[in-house]
C-alpha positions in Angstrom: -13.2 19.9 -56.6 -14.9 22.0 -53.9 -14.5 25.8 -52.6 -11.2 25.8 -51.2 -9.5 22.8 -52.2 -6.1 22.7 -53.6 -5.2 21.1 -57.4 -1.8 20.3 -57.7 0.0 19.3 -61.2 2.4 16.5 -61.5 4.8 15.4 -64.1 5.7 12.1 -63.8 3.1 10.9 -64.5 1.1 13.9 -65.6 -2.2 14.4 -63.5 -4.2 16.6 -61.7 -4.6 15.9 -57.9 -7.1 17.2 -55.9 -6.4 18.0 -51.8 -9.3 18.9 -49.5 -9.9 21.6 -47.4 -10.1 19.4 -44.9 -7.1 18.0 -45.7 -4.9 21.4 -46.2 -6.7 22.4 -42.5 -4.8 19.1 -40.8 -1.8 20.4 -42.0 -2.2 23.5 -41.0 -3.2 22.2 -37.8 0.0 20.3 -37.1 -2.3 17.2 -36.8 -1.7 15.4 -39.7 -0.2 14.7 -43.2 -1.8 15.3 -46.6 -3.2 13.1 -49.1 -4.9 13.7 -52.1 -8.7 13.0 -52.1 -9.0 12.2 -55.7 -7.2 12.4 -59.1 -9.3 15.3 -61.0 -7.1 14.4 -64.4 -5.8 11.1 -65.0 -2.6 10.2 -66.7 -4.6 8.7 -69.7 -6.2 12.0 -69.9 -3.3 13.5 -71.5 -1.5 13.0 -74.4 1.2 10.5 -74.8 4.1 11.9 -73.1 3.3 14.8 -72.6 5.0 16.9 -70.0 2.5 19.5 -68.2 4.2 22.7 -67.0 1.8 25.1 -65.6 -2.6 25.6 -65.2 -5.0 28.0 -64.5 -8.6 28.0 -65.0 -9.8 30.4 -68.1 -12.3 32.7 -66.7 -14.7 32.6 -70.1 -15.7 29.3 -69.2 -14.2 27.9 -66.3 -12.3 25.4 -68.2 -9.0 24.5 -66.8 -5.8 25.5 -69.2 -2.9 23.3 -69.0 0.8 24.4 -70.7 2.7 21.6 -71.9 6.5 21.3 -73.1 6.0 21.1 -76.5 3.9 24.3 -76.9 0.6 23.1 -76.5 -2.0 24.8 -74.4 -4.4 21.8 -73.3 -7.7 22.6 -72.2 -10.0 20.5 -70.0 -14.1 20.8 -68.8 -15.4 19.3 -65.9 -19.0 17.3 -65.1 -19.7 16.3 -61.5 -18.1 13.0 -62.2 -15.2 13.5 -64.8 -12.6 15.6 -66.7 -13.3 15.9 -70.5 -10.4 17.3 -73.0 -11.9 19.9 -74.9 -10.3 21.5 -78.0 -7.2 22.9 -77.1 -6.8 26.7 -76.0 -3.5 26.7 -78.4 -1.2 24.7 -80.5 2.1 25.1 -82.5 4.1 27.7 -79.7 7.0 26.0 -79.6 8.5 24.6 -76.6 9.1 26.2 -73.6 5.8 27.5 -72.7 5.6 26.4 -68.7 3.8 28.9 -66.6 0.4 30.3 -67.3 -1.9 32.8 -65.6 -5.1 34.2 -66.6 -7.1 37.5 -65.5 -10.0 39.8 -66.5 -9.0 43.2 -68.3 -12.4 45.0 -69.3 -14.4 42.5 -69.4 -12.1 40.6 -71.4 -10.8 37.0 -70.3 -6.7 37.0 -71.2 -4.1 34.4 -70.9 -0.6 35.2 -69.6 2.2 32.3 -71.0 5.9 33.0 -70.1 7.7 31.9 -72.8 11.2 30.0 -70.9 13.2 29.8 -74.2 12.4 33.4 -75.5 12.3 35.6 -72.6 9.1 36.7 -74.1 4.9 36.7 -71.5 2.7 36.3 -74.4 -0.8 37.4 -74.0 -3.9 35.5 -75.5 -7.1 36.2 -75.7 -10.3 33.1 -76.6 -9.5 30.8 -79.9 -11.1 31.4 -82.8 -13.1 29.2 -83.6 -12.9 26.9 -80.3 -9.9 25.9 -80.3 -6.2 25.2 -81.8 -4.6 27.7 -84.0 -4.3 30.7 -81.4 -1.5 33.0 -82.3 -0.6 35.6 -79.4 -2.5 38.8 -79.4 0.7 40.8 -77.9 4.0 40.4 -76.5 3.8 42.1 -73.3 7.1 42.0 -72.9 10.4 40.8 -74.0 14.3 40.1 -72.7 13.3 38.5 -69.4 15.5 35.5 -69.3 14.2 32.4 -68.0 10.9 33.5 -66.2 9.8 31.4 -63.3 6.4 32.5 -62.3 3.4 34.5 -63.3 1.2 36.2 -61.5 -2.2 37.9 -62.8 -4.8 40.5 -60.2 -8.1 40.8 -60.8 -8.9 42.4 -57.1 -7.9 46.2 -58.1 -8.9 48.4 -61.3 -8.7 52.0 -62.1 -9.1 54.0 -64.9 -5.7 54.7 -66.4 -6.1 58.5 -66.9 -6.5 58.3 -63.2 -3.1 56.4 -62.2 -1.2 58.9 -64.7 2.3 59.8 -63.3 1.4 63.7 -63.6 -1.6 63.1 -61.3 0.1 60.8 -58.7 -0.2 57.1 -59.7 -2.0 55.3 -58.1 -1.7 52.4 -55.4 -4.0 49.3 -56.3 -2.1 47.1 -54.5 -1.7 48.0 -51.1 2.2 49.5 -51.5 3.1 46.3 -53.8 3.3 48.1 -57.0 2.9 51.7 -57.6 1.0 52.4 -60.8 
């Protein structure tokens, strides 16, 4: 994939498309329909029925984290010709894992993973050891039924004694969410 190009994830069957630049600019255009360029992760590139939920590149190593149904966090590297399955990011989470987002929090690469059944964002920081058994470091939170979407900024950072309540808070987001 190239600077601005688009990956999308499907489920049936399980790949990873790749739409160009190019591509996204016809449409934007008006001038055209979309197609994608290339398959970046082929169906036989997953497990055996596998059902993918949600991706994200981790920022350690660039690899690309996929969630799948039945709690497994798959994790794929990239060569200028092909996708190879690494170890995976995390196993044994139960099902319902879906969406996953990933971020920088001093200097520290985490991974966000809503957890559909438990109403639970779990937060996960590199596997020991390389890869599989990778228990969350936190529940960042709890009781939020059925979460849809995740969303992760690296743009903004202040030090938190400065974004205290008794000093103001502070605006890192451009009147979005005051801190």
């Amino acid at each position: 994939a190239e600077s601005g190009d688009l990956l999308v994830l499907t489920g049936s069957p399980a790949t990873v498309l790749v739409y160009s630049l190019a591509g996204l600019q016809a449409v934007i255009d008006g001038s055209g329909p979309i197609s994608p360029v290339r398959t970046l992760i082929s169906s036989a590139q997953f497990p055996a029925g596998v059902a993918p939920g949600g991706m994200d590149f981790w920022p350690a190593d660039n690899s690309l984290l996929i969630t799948t149904a039945n709690g497994t966090i798959l994790r794929y590297s990239f060569t200028a010709t092909s996708a190879i399955r690494g170890p995976d990011f995390a196993t044994g989470l139960g099902n319902g894992k879906f969406k996953v987002k990933t971020g920088v929090q001093a200097s520290t690469s985490l991974a966000f993973v809503a957890n559909n059944n438990g109403g639970e964002i779990l937060e996960f920081g590199s596997p020991p050891g390389g890869g599989g058994a990778n228990p969350p470091l936190a529940r960042v939170t709890s009781g939020v039924q059925r979460p849809q979407g995740l969303v992760a900024s690296n743009l903004a950072a202040r030090d938190a004694a400065d974004c205290l309540e008794a000093v103001g808070g502070c605006d890192l987001l451009g009147n979005v969410v005051k801190h």
